[in-house]
C-alpha positions in Angstrom: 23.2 -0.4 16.6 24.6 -0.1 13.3 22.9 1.6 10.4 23.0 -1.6 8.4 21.6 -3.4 11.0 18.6 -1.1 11.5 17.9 -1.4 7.7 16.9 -4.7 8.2 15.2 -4.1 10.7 13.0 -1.6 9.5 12.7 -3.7 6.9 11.2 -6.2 8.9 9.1 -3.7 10.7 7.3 -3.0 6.7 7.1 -6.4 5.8 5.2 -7.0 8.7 2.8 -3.9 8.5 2.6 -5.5 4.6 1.3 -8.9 5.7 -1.2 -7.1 8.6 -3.1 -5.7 5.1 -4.7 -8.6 3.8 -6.6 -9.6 6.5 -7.1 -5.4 7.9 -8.6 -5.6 3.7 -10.2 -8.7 3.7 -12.6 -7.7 7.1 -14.3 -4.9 5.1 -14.8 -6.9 2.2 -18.1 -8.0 3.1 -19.2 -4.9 3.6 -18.0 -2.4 1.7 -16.4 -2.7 -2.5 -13.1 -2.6 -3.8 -13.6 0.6 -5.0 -14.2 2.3 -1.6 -11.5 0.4 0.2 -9.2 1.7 -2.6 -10.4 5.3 -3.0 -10.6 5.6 1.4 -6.8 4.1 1.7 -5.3 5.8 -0.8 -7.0 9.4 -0.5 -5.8 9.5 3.2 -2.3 8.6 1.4 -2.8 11.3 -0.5 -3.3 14.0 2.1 -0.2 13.0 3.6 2.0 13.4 0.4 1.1 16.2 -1.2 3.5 18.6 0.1 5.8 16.1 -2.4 4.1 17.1 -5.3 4.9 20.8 -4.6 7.2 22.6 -7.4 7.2 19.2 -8.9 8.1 18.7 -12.2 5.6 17.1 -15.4 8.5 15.0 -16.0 8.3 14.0 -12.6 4.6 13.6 -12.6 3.5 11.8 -16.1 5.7 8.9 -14.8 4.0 8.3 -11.4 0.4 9.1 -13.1 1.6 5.7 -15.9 2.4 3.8 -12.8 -0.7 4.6 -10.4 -3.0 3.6 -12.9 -1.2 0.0 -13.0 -1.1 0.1 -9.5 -4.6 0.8 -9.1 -5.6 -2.3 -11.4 -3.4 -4.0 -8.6 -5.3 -3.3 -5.8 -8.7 -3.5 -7.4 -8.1 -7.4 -8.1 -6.3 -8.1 -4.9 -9.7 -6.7 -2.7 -12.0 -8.6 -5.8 -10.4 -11.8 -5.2 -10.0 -11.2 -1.4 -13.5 -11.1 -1.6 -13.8 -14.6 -2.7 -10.8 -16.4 -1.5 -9.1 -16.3 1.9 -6.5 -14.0 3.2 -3.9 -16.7 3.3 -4.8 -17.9 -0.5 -4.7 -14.2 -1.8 -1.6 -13.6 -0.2 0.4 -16.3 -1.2 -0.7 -16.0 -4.9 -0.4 -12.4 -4.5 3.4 -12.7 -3.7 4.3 -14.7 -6.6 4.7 -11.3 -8.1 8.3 -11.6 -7.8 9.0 -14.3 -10.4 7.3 -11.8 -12.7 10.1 -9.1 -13.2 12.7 -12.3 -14.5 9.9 -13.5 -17.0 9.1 -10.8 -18.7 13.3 -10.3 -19.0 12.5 -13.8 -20.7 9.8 -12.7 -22.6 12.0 -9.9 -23.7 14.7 -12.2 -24.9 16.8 -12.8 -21.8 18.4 -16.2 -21.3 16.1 -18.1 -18.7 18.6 -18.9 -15.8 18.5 -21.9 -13.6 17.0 -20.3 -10.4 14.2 -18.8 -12.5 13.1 -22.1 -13.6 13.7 -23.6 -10.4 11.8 -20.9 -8.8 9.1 -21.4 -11.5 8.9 -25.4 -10.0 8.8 -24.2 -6.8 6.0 -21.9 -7.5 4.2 -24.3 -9.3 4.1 -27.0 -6.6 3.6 -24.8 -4.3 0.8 -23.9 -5.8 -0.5 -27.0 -6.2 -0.3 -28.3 -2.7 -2.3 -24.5 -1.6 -5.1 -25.2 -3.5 -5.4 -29.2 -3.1 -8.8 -30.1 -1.3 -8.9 -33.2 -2.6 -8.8 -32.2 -5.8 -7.3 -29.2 -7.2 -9.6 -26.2 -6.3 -8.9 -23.1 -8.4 -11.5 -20.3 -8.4 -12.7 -16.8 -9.9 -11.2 -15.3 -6.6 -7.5 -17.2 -6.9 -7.6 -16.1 -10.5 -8.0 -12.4 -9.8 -5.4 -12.4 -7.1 -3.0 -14.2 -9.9 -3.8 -11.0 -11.8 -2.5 -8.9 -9.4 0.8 -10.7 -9.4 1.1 -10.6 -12.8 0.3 -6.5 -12.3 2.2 -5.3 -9.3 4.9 -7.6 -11.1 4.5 -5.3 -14.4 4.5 -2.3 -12.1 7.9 -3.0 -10.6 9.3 -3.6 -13.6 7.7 0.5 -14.9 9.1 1.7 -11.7 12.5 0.3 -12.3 12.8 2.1 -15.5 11.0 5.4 -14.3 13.3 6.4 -11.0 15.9 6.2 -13.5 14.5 9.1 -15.3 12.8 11.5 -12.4 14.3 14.7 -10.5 12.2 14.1 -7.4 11.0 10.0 -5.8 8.9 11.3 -3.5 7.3 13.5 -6.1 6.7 9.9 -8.1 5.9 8.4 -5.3 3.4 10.9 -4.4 1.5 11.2 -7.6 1.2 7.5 -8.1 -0.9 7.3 -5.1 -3.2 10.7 -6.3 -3.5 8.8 -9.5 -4.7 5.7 -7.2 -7.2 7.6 -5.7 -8.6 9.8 -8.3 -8.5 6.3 -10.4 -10.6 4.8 -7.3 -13.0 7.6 -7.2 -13.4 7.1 -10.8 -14.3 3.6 -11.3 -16.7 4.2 -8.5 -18.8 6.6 -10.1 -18.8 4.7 -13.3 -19.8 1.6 -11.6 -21.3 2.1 -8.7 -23.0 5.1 -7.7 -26.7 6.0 -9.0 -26.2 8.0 -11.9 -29.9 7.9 -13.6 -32.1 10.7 -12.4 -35.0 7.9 -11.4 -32.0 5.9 -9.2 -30.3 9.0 -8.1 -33.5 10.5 -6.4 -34.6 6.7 -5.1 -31.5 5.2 -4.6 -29.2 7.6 -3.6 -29.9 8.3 -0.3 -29.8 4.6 0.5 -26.9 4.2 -0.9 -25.0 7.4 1.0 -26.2 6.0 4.4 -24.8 2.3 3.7 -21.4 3.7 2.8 -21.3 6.1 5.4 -22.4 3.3 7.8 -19.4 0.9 6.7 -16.6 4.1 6.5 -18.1 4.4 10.5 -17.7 0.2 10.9 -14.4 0.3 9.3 -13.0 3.3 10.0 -10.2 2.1 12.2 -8.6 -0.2 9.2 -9.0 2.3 6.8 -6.9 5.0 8.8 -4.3 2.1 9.7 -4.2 1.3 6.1 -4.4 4.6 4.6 -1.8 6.4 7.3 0.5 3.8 8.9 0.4 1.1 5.7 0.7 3.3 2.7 2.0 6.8 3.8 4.0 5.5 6.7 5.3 2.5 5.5 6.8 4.0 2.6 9.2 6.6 3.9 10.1 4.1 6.8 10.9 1.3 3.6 13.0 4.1 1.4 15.2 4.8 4.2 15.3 0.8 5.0 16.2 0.2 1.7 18.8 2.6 1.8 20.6 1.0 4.3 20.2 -2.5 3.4 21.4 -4.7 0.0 18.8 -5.7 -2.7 19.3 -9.4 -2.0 18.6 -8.8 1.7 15.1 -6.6 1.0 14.4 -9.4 -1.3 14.7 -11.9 0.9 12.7 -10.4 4.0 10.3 -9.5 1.4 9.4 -12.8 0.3 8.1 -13.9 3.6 5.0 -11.1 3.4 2.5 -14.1 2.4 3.9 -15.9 5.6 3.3 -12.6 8.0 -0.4 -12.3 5.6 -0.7 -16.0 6.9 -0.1 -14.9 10.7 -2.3 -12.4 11.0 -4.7 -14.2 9.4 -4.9 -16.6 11.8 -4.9 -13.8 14.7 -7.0 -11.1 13.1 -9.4 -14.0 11.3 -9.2 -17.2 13.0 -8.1 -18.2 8.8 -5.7 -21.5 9.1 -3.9 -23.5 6.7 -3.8 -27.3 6.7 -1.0 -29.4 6.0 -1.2 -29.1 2.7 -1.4 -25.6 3.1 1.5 -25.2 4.9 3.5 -27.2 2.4 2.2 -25.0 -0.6 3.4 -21.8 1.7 6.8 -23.0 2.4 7.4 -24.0 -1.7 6.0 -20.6 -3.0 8.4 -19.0 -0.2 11.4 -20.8 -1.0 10.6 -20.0 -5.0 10.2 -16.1 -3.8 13.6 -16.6 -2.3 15.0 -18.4 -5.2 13.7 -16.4 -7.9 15.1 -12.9 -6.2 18.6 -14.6 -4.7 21.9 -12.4 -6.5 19.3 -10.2 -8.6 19.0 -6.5 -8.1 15.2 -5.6 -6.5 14.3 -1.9 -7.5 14.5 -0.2 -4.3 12.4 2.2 -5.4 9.3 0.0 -6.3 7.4 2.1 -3.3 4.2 0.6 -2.8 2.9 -1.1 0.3 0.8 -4.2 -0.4 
C-alpha cells in the first residue's frame, strides 16, 4: 500500500479513536468530576511523553505551557457540559470548532469568503434542527460544549503560530499536556478537595475513598483515554498527517461528531431522531465546507 494511502488511513484510524472519547468521557461523568477525568487522562499522557521534554529548550516549552492552559479550559467544558447534555449533542457542537479558525481571520480583518458564510448557514441550521424538541431546547450543558468550540478553535489557531517558532514538536507537544495535567491537578485542589482543617480531618477520608472507588470503576476508560487516545493517538496522527494533504485530514476530520454519534449509540444506547440526524448531516457538510481548499495546521496535536 502506498504511503499516501496509509495516511488516510491512519487518519481514519484517529478520527475514530477521537469519536470513541465522548461517550468513553461521558460514562464517568456521573461519577467522578471534570477535574479528575482531566488530571487521570492527561497525567498518564504525561508519563508517556516525558522523555520529549528532555534537553528541551524554554523556547520550546513557554509555547506549549500558553497552549495547555487553553487546552485545558477545553476539556474542562467539554466533560461540564457532557455532564448535562448527551454525547451526540456535545459532540456535534463540540466539532463546530472548525468554523472558528476562519472567523477569527474575520474578526482580524480578513475578507469573509463564500464558503465561510455558507458554512456558517450550514452550522446554524444544523444546529437548529439538533436541538428542536418541539421547540428549540438550548441548555447550560450545550452552552458549555459551544465554549469548547470556540476554545479548541482559539487553540488551533495558537498552535498554528507556535510550531512555526519551536526547535522540537514533540517537545510542545509534550509540555502542553504537563501543563494539562498540572492545570487539572490544580483546579482540583482549589475547588474540590477539603482544604479547611475541620473538613480535611471530617471530610477527607470520605472523600479519598469515593475517588479511589470511581479511579477503580473507571479505570479501564481512563487508561484507554489517557494511553491509546491522547499519547497514542498523537504520534499515530503526526505521521498521518505527514503523509496526507490538509484538505484530506480536514475532511476525515469533520466526520468525528458522526463516529461520537456511533459509539454513542453502541457504548450508550444514545440515539438521534430525525431531526437529529438532519442537524448532524448540516453541521457535517458546514465542517466540510468551512475547511474545503484551506490549509488545517497539521500540527494542532490534541486528541478530542
Amino acid at each position: 500500500m502506498p504511503d499516501h494511502l496509509r495516511g488516510v488511513a491512519a487518519l481514519l484510524i484517529v478520527t475514530l479513536v477521537w469519536g470513541t472519547t465522548f461517550p468513553a468521557m461521558k460514562d464517568m461523568t456521573g461519577y467522578l468530576s471534570a477535574s479528575w477525568i482531566v488530571l487521570c487522562r492527561f497525567a498518564l499522557a504525561s508519563a508517556l511523553l516525558l522523555p520529549f521534554l528532555w534537553r528541551a529548550r524554554w523556547r520550546d516549552l513557554r509555547w506549549g505551557v500558553l497552549a495547555g492552559v487553553v487546552l485545558f479550559l477545553c476539556y474542562v467544558f467539554q466533560i461540564e457540559g457532557l455532564a448535562l447534555t448527551s454525547s451526540n449533542r456535545n459532540a456535534f457542537i463540540t466539532g463546530l470548532n472548525v468554523l472558528v479558525p476562519p472567523l477569527l481571520g474575520v474578526a482580524l480583518g480578513a475578507r469573509l469568503e463564500r464558503r465561510i458564510l455558507v458554512a456558517l448557514l450550514l452550522a446554524l441550521a444544523g444546529l437548529f434542527a439538533l436541538c428542536w424538541e418541539g421547540s428549540f431546547s438550548w441548555g447550560r450543558g450545550d452552552t458549555l460544549a459551544l465554549l469548547c468550540a470556540l476554545l479548541f478553535g482559539l487553540y488551533v489557531k495558537i498552535m498554528e503560530a507556535t510550531t512555526r517558532k519551536v526547535d522540537k514538536l514533540m517537545a510542545l507537544t509534550a509540555s502542553q499536556i504537563v501543563t494539562v495535567a498540572a492545570c487539572a491537578a490544580a483546579w482540583l485542589l482549589i475547588t474540590e478537595v477539603p482544604l479547611g482543617l475541620a473538613e480535611r480531618s471530617q471530610d477527607l477520608p470520605n472523600y479519598i475513598a469515593y475517588v479511589a472507588k470511581g479511579l477503580e470503576m473507571y479505570s479501564v476508560n481512563l487508561i484507554y483515554l489517557g494511553v491509546v487516545a491522547t499519547a497514542g493517538i498523537i504520534s499515530l496522527q503526526t505521521w498521518g498527517q505527514s503523509h496526507s494533504s490538509a484538505n484530506e485530514a480536514a475532511v476525515i476530520y469533520a466526520f468525528e461528531p458522526g463516529c461520537a454519534a456511533i459509539f454513542a449509540y453502541f457504548w450508550l444506547g444514545e440515539t438521534l431522531a430525525w431531526n437529529g440526524l438532519l442537524g448532524a448531516a448540516l453541521l457535517i457538510s458546514g465542517m466540510i465546507v468551512s475547511q474545503w481548499n484551506t490549509e488545517r495546521p497539521a500540527t494542532a496535536l490534541a486528541p478530542e
